[in-house]
Structure formats: C-alpha cells, structure tokens
N, C-alpha and C positions, 0 to 999 in steps of 0.2 A: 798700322791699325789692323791691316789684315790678322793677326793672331788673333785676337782677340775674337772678332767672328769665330775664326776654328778652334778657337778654346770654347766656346760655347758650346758650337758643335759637336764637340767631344764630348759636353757637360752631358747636352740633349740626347745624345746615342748612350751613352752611360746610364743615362734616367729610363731609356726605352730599353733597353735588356733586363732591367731590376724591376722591371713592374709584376714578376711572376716571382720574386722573393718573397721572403716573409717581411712582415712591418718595419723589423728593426731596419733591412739594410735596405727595403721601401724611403724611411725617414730619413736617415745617411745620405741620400741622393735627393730628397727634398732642400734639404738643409744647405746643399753643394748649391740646387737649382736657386735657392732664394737668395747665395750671396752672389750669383751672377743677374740676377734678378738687380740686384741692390746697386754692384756696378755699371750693369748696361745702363740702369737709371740715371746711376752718376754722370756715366759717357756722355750719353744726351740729353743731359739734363731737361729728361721732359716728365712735366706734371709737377704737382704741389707737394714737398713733404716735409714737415714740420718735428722737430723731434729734441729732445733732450736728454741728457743720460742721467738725469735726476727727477726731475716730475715736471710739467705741465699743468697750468693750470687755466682754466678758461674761467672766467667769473662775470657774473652780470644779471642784475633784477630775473631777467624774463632769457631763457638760451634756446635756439631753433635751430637743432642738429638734423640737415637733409638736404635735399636737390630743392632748393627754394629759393625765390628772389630779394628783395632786400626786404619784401613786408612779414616775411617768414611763409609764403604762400607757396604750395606743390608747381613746381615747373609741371608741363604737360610731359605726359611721355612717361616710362616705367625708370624706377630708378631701386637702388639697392643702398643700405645701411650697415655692413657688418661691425660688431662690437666685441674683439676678439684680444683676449686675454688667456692668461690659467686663471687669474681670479677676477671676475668681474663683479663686483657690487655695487647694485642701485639703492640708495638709500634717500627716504622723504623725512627727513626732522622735527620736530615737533609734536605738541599733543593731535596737531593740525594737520600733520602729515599724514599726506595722500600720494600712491603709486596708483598709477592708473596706464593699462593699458587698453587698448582699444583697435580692434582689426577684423576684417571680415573670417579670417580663420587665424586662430593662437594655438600653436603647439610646443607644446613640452617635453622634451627628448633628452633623456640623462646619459647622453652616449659622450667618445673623446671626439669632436671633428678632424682632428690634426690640426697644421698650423696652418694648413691653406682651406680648411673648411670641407673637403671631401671626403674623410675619414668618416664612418660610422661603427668605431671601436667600441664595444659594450665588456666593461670592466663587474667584478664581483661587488665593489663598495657603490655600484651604480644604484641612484636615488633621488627621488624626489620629494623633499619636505618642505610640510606647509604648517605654519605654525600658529595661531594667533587664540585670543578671548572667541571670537565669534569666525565659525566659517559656513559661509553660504555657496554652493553649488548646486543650481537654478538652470534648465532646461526648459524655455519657453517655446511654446508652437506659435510664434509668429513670423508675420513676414513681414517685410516695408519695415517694421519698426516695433522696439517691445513694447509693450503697451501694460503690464505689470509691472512695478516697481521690487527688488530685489529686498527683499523682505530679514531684518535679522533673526538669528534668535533668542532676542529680548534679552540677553544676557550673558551666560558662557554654554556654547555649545556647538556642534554642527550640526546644519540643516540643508538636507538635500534634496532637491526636488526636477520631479519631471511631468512633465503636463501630460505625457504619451509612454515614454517607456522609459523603464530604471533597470540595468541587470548589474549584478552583485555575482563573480563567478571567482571562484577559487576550486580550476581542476584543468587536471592533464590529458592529453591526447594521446595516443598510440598511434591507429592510422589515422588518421585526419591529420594530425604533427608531420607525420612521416611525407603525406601526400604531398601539403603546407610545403616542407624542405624540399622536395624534390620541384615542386613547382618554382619555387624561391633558386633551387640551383638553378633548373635551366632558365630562369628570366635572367639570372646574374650570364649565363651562358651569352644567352641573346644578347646582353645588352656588351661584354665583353667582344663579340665579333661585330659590333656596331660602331663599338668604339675601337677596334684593332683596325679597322675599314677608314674610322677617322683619322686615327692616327697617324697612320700611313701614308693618308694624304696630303696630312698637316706636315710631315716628315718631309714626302715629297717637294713642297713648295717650299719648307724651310730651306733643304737643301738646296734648290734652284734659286732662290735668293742670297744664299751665301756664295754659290758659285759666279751668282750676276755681280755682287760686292764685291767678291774679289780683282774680276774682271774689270772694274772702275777702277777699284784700288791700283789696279797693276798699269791701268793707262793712266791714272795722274800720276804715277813715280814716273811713267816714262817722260813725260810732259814735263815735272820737277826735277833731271837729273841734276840741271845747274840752273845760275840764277840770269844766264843768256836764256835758257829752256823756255825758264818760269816767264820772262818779260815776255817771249816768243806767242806764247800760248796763254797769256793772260786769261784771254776770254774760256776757251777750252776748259781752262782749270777750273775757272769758278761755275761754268755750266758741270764740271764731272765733280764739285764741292754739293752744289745743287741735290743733284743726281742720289751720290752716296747718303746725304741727310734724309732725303725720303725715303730712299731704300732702307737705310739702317731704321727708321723708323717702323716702318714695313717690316724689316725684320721684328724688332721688339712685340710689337703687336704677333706677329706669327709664335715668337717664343712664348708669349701670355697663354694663346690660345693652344701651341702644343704645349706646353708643362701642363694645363689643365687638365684636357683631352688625358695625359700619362697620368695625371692624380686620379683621373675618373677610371680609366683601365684599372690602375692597381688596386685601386678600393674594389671593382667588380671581381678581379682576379680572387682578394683576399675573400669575399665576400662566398664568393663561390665553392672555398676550399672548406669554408668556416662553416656552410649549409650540410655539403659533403659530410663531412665531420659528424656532425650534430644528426642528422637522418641514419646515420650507420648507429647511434648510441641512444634511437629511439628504444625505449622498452615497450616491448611486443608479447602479442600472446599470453599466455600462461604467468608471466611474471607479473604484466601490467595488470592482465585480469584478478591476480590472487595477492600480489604483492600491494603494502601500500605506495601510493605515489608522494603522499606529503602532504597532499593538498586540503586547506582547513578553512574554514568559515568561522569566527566566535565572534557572537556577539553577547556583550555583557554591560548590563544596568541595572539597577538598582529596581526598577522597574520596565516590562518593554510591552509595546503594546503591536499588534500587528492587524492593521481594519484595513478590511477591502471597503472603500467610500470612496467619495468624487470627491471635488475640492470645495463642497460647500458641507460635506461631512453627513450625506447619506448614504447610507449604507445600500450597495448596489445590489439588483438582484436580477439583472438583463441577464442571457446565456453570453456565458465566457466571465463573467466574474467572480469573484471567490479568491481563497486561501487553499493551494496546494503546497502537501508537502508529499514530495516521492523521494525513498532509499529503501537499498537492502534492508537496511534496521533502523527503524524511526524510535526515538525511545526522551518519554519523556517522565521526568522524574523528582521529586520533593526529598532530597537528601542530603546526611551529612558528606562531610569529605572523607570519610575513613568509610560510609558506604551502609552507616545505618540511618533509619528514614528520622524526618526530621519531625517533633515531637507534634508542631501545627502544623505541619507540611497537609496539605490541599491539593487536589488537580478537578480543576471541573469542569464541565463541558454541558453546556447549555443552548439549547436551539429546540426549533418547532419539531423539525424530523430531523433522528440521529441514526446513520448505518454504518457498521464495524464490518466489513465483510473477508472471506478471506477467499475471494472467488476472483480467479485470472480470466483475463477478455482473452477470446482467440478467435481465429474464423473472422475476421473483420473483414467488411465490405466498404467500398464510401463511391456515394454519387456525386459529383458536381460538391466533392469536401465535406457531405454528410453522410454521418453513418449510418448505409440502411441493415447491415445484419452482421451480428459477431454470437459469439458464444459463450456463457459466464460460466464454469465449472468450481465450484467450491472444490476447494484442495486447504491443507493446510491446517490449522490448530488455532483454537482462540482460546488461552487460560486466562483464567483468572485469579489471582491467588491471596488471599486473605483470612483474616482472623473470623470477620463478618463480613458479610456479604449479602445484601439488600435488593429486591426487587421490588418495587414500589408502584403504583400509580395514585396518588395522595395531594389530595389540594392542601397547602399550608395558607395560611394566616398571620401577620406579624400583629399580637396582641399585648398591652402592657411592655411594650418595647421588645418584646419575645419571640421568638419566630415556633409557631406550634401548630399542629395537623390539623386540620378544618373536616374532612370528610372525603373519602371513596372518591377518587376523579369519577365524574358520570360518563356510562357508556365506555368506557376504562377497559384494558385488556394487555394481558399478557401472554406470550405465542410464543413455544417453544414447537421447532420443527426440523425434523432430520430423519435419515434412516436407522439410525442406532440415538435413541437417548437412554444413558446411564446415571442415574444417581446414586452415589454412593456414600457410606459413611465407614469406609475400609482404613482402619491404618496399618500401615507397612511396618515390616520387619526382615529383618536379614537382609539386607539390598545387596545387591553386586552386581559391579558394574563392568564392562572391559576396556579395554585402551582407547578403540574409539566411543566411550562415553554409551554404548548402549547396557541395556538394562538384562543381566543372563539371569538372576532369580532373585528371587524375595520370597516376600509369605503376609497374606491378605487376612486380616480378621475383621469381620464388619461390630461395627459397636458403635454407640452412638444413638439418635434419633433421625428419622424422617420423618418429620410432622406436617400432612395438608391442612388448615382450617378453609372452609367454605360455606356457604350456602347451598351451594349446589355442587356438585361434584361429579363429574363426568369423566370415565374413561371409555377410549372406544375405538374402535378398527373401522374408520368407514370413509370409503370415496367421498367427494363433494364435487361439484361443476357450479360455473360461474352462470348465473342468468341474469339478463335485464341487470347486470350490476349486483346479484346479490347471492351472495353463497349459498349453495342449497347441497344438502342430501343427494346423493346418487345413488349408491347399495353401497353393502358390506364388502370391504375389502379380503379379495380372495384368498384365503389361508391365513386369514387377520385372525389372531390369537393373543389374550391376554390372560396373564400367567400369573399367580402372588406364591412365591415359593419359600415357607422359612419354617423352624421350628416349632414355633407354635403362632398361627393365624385367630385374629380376634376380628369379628367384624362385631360392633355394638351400637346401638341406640338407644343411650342410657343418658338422663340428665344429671347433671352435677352432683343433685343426690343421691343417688345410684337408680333412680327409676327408669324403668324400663319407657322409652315412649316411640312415638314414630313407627316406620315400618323397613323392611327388609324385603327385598323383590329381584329374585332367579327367574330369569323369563329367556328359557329358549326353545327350539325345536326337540334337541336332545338335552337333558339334562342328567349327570350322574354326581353322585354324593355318594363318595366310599373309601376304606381306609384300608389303603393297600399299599404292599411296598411294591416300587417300581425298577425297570433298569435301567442304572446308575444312565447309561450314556444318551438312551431314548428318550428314556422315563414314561416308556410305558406300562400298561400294566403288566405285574409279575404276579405275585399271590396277596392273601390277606395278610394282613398285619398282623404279629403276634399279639396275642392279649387288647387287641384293637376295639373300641366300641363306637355307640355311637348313640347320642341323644335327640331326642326329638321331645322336646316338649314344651306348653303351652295350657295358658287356661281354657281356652279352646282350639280345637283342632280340626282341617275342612281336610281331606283326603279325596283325590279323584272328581270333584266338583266344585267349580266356583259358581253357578247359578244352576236353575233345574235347567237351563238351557246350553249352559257349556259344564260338558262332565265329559270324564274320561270314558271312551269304549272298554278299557281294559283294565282289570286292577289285580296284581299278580305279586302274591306273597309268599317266599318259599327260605325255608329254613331247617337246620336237621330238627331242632326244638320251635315251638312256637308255643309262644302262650300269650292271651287276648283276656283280660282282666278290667273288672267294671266295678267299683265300690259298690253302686246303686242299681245302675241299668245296665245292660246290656242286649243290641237289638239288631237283628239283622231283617231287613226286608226286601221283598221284591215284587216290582211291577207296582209301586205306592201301596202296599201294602196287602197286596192280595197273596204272598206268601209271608209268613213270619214268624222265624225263633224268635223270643222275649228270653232274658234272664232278669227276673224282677223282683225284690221281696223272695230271693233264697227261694223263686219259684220258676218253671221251666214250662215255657209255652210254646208249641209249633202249630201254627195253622195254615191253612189256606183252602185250595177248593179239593182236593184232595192232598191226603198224606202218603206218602207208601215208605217201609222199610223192608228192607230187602238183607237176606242172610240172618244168621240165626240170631236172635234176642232173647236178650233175659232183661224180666223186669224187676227187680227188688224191693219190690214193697206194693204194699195195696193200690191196687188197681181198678179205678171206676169206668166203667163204659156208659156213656148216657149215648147210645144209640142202639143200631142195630150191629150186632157182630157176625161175618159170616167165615165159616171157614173149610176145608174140605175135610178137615178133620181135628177133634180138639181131644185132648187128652189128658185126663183130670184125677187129682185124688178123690174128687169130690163133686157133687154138681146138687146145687140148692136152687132149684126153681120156685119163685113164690108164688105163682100163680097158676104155670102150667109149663108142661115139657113134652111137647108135640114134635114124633119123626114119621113118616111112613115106614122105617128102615127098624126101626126099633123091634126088637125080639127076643128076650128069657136074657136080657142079662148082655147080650150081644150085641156089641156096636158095628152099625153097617163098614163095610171097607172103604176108605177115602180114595175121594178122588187125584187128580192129576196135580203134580207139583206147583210151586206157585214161581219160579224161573227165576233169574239172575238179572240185574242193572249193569247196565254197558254204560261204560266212561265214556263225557263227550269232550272235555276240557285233558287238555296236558300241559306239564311245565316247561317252560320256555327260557330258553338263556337270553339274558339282556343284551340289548345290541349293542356292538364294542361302539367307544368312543371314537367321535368322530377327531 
C-alpha cells in the first residue's frame, strides 16, 4: 500500500512546482490532483458519493438541499453548498413560477472558477444578462427589516430605485487604474507569501505523515512475513491496521487541505502576473488625456424626464440639490440625423433665475468644507447663432385657447454688461482660413439695420456704488467717452407725420460742433472739411442765454466772411438797453448815453442834427444859419485855426482760438 502514498506525493510535489505556470499546465495538475482525489476516496472509502453516468434524478412535492435535520431545519454551525457545473440551470415552471433567492449579501460574478472553485478567470464573452417584462432594482435604507414593498413597473419596463444614492458611470482611469493594479499586485503579493508560508507547512506535515505511514506499513509487513508471523502478532497487527486507518485518514484530510492551499497559491500566482500585465498597458498621459477611451453613457426614450424631487415628488430646493451636468462639451440639440435642424425642433429652459456663464472658479479656499473665498474670472465666448434672435421681458396670456402677449413685465429689465460690447450688422467676404482653423483675412461691410425703440433711452459712461441695497450714481467714469461714427448721422424728433416735436439736448462742460477731417488712426482734429457746411436752424433761436440769469460770459464769432441778416429787425443791445444798434423799417438806429465814431467818416446823404454840434473845426461848401452865426474868432471872410486833434480808439477785445477738444 505503501506506493500509493508515494504516488500521491509525487502528485502533490508536481502540483507544488506548477503553481508558478500558466493556467493551462495549472489545470493539467488539477485534473492529476482530482483523480487521486477520486481514488484515495475510493481507498478509504470515506464520505457519501452518489453518482451515475447518465443523470440523476431527485424528485418530490417539497426538496430541502443543505446541512439540515429531517424537518429541513439549518443545523447550528456554518455550513457550505457548492452547485458546480459548466451549465447550471435553475428553472421555476409555470405561469406561477417563482425563483426566489434570499441572503444577507448576493453576488454576481461572471468569471470561470475552475473546477475546484478557486479560479477567478475573467474571459472576453464574460456577462451578465437579465431578461424579463418588468425589472425592478430597489435600494432601500433599512435596517431590521424592509419596510417598503418592492414596487413594479405597472407593465413593461425597468425601474430603479435608491432611497440614498444611484451612480450610473461609464469611464476610465489612467492613474487611479494604475494605482488600483499596483495596489491589487502587491495584495496578490501578500497574500501569495502567506499562502507559500502555508503551504510549506502543509507540505511539511504531509510529508511527516507519509513518512510516519510508511514506517507502520513497513512494521506490519514485518509482522505479516508468514502466516506463523501473522498468528504471532495478531494483536500488533490489528493495533498497526488501527493506526495506518487514522493516519491515512489524517493523511486525506492534509491532501484536501494542501491541494487547496496549491489552488489558492496558483490563482494568487496568476492573479499577480495578470495585474502586472494590465498596469504596464495602462494608457497614461497625453494619450489617455487626448485620445478617446471608449467610454459611453446613451440613454434613449421616446420621452425622458430628469427631476431632482424626494419620493413624494417635490421638487427639492435645500443646498446640495439640483441637476448637474459637467464636460468638456455639453451640447444639446433638436436635429435631424444627416445634421439639419428639425422642422418643430424646441429646446427650452424655464425657471425663476437663469445664469449662462462662462467664468472659471480659482483661488478656492474651504473652512470646516465651506467655501469661504475663490475667484470667478470670465474667460471664454458665449455665441449665439440664429436667423432671429429675441430678448424679451413680456407677460403672456393664454386667450381663446391661444397663447398671446399681455403686456411689458413690470419693473422688467434687460442688462447688458462687459468691457467691450459690439453690435454689429457686418457681413463677411473672402474668408481664409489656415490649417489650424484660425481666421488670416476676410472683408467686413456693415449693412443692415440697428434699430433701439424706447421710451427712454440712455447712454452713458458713469461709476455707480451699491447703498442701503440700492444702486446709486457715483461720477462719470474717467476717460468715459461715447462715440456715433458713420457716414451720414441723423439724430430726429419727428412724429409719424413727419412733424417735428419733442426736444434735443447737448449738455456738457465743453461742447464742439464742427466738420473737419480727422487723422485716420487718432481721429483727431486735422483741418476743415472740403466744401463742409453747417446748419443751424429754427423758428426761434436762444444763443448764449437760457434765462436773464444763466447767460454766457462770452460770445465769439469769427469768420473770413460774416454776414448777420434780419427780414424785419435787427438789434443789438447792451447793458438792457442803455446802448443800441436797431436795423428796423430799412432804418438804422444807434443810441445810448453817448456815441462816438472815431477815424474818418463819410455820410451819404442828408444829414439832421437835432442838437447841439461841436467841433474843432468844420469845413463846408456852404453854412446857412437861420437864425444866427456867432464866433468871437470870426474875421473878413477868415476862419479861426482849429484846434487839437480829436485821437484814435484802442482795441479792448481780441480773437481767440477755441479750446481743443477735450
């Protein structure tokens, strides 16, 4: 009988050098270890095995497969079931039929075990399918007991549910995978020198058992050389029969426990080389960041709906609930499949407050997991791109089954804010573009309309500060400048009919109104415009004052030609009227408290004096006194010699250049 132990032992030493193979010649030395398995069984025929080379059948009302007593009741103590086939099928018959499993923890793992169950081989065709009218998968937060009943859905569909948390992930890893394997190699590490540690032990004591059976063996041949021996030693024999049955028992049990122990080695063995593997063939870097991985999420229905609510179907609004969606490129769209838009195609988006931003957080701080300070800098491009395009604030009405505008939302407002805003109605020409997609020339012609309607209409350059909650005025923004530049500018206040009405109002510190060409790159002034004019006119006209108490200090008109033209009047006064030209009735009036002209005169035409005239000397063809003509100077014909000259008028005013623009 002795061979047979050392046939074993040969099995078992065979089995222990092939744990560092690969699977196949792994399996080849399981398959050795199972049919010595099979005979040592047979040797000592210990334990129950039942079997047929055609089928088996167990049959009966009510069947109780387990460690149980005759009422089908759990013996105390742990116990094990294995159900080990290539094809195992459970099947419940009927329209009535029910599979029901039930365990504190059920797991589902589509891998090969091997034929002793230590295997954890994971194949390509590897899968898990679940097939039926109705599937429910139901994540209750209870304990002690479920206390919700498992709900269908009414029909054909699947419906899944979590009281606490649902995650739905389709994506790959780079380092976190990598980390994962390496972590996964050295535990298969650890647990490979834990189990090389057992093994060895197990090895240990197998062999010391096989060499103690021998050692029996070899004293009852000595004891049975003949059958004088055997009478001799009766008693001996059957105490070393004794002996070798427990031993060899002892043996079989050591053999259970070390083939195991070698199944559990070579699965850590393989398990270890397969991590290896896989961590070398992570995509890393550059490849994983720009390359795609594969990884997809679709979901498709007819209709889908996506509510952040509780399970009584209110719509939550505590911090941390909501609907996020974050990616490189979030892109939602109403189109055909060849990628034109679809003819009802809709996208809308409805809520109290709505923000599109395109400003990155940075600078983040967090206290005790709250964020007290980061940074939002807008970066980035928000287009919009359309036939029409609407900005509204407008209450609707559904009227006569019609949905129609009601009137102006109250208190309403639209708020356009940045450091550059451009409106344009430019269309492009000649475009060209280069290999990476940027833009090297074109050609811009603006055409089109821009049209504001308002009531009120404000443009303006100016600070504001926040008070008590309410925006206020602070001054004019420094080098705040508003520009209207194009070929021909209309500013009007004209009604439908063409009537002129309303009013028009220039109001600053410096004002200039002038037509001059500029340079091109400044645009400042350069010279006057060729053949340039310039209108001013009005049924009436205020120059230099708007009440007797706000008037200008200064009024300065300077021209190579000038001419001042009155159909009817014409009047210049000063001081309210204590000096004054009239031009009145094709008549010329100057008065005041005195007059004086200075430098030579000629008068042309008849000349009344109603006063007194003094002069130092007059000089006449002629002198008709009607009543009398008294000199003391008078003498034979001779007029006395005049006196002293009568002097020259000294300029007080000169002309002045206008102050350049500011």
């Amino acid at each position: 009988m002795d061979y047979i132990f050392k046939d074993w032992e040969k099995r078992m030493s065979t089995y222990a050098d092939s744990v560092e193979k690969d699977l196949k010649e792994i399996r080849k030395c399981k398959a050795e270890i199972q049919q010595m398995k099979l005979e040592m069984t047979a040797e000592l025929k210990k334990g129950y095995f039942l079997r047929d080379d055609h089928r088996v059948v167990i049959s009966a009302p009510e069947i109780v497969i387990g460690n149980v007593d005759r009422n089908g009741t759990l013996f105390p103590g742990g116990s094990t079931i294995v159900v080990r086939g290539t094809n195992v099928g459970v099947q419940a018959a009927g329209e009535g039929g029910l599979l029901e499993m039930r365990a504190p923890g059920i797991r589902q793992i589509a891998e090969d075990p091997g034929v002793d169950g230590y295997e954890h081989v994971v194949y390509n065709h590897s899968e898990v399918v679940s097939q039926a009218r109705n599937i429910v998968i139901q994540s209750d937060d209870a304990t002690d007991a479920f206390f919700e009943p498992t709900l269908s859905t009414g029909g054909s569909g699947v419906r899944i549910h979590a009281d606490q948390k649902l995650e739905l992930e389709a994506s790959m890893t780079a380092e976190a995978r990598e980390k994962q394997l390496e972590d996964r190699a050295k535990a298969a590490e650890d647990v490979k020198k834990a189990l090389k540690e057992k093994a060895d032990k197990q090895k240990e004591g197998f062999k010391k058992s096989i060499e103690e059976i021998q050692k029996l063996i070899e004293e009852k041949e000595k004891l049975c050389k003949d059958l004088t021996a055997v009478r001799t030693n009766a008693s001996e024999v059957v105490e070393l029969d004794r002996d070798i049955r427990e031993l060899s028992s002892s043996i079989c049990t050591n053999i259970y426990d070390y083939s195991d122990v070698l199944s559990q080695l070579a699965e850590a063995n393989r398990q270890a080389k397969v991590f290896k593997e896989l961590k070398g063939k992570v995509v890393k870097g550059d490849d994983f960041k720009k390359k795609s991985t594969g990884a997809a999420v679709t979901v498709k229905g007819e209709s889908i709906s996506l509510v952040s609510a509780d399970g009584e179907n209110n719509l939550r609004d505590n911090e941390g609930s909501g609907i996020t969606m974050t990616a490189n490129s979030v892109s939602i769209a109403s189109i055909e499949e060849d990628g034109k838009l679809k003819e009802k195609g809709k996208v809308s988006v409805k809520a109290m407050n709505i923000e599109m931003a395109t400003a990155g957080e940075a600078d983040q701080k967090y206290e005790e997991g709250e964020l007290t300070t980061a940074t939002y800098a807008a970066e980035g491009d928000f287009t919009l791109k359309s036939k029409n395009i609407t900005f509204e604030s407008v209450d609707y009405e559904v009227a006569d089954k019609k949905l129609k505008e009601k009137a102006l939302t109250a208190d309403s407002k639209i708020k356009m804010r940045a450091k550059t805003i451009e409106v344009s109605t430019e269309a492009s020409a000649n475009i060209e573009v280069d290999d990476k997609g940027k833009q090297t020339k074109g050609e811009y012609t603006a055409e089109g309309d821009v049209i504001f309607r308002s009531k009120t209409f404000t443009v303006e350059s100016l600070d504001s500060e926040l008070k008590d909650g309410k925006l206020e005025p602070k001054a004019l923004t420094k080098d705040g400048k508003v520009s209207v530049r194009a070929e021909k500018t209309a500013f009007l206040a004209a009604d439908v009919e063409g009537k002129s009405t309303g009013s028009f109002s220039v109001n600053a510190k410096a004002v200039d109104v002038k037509s001059m060409d500029v340079d091109k790159e400044k645009l400042t002034d350069d010279k006057l415009a060729a053949g340039s004019t310039m209108t001013l006119v009005s049924e009436k006209m205020y120059v230099g004052a708007k009440s007797k108490d706000v008037k200008s200090k200064k009024f300065q008109a300077v021209s190579e030609e000038m001419g001042l033209f009155a159909d009817k009047t014409f009047e210049a006064q000063q001081g309210d009227g204590k000096a004054v030209v009239q031009l009145d009735g094709g008549k010329t009036a100057v008065g005041g408290d005195k007059t004086q002209i200075y430098g030579e005169t000629t008068i042309n035409a008849k000349t009344e004096v109603k006063g007194e005239v003094k002069a130092p000397k007059v000089s006449a063809d002629s002198v008709e006194a009607k009543s009398a003509l008294k000199s003391p100077n008078i003498s034979d014909g001779m007029a006395a010699g005049g006196g002293g000259g009568g002097g020259s008028l000294s300029a007080k005013l000169k002309t002045e250049d206008a102050p350049k623009e500011g």
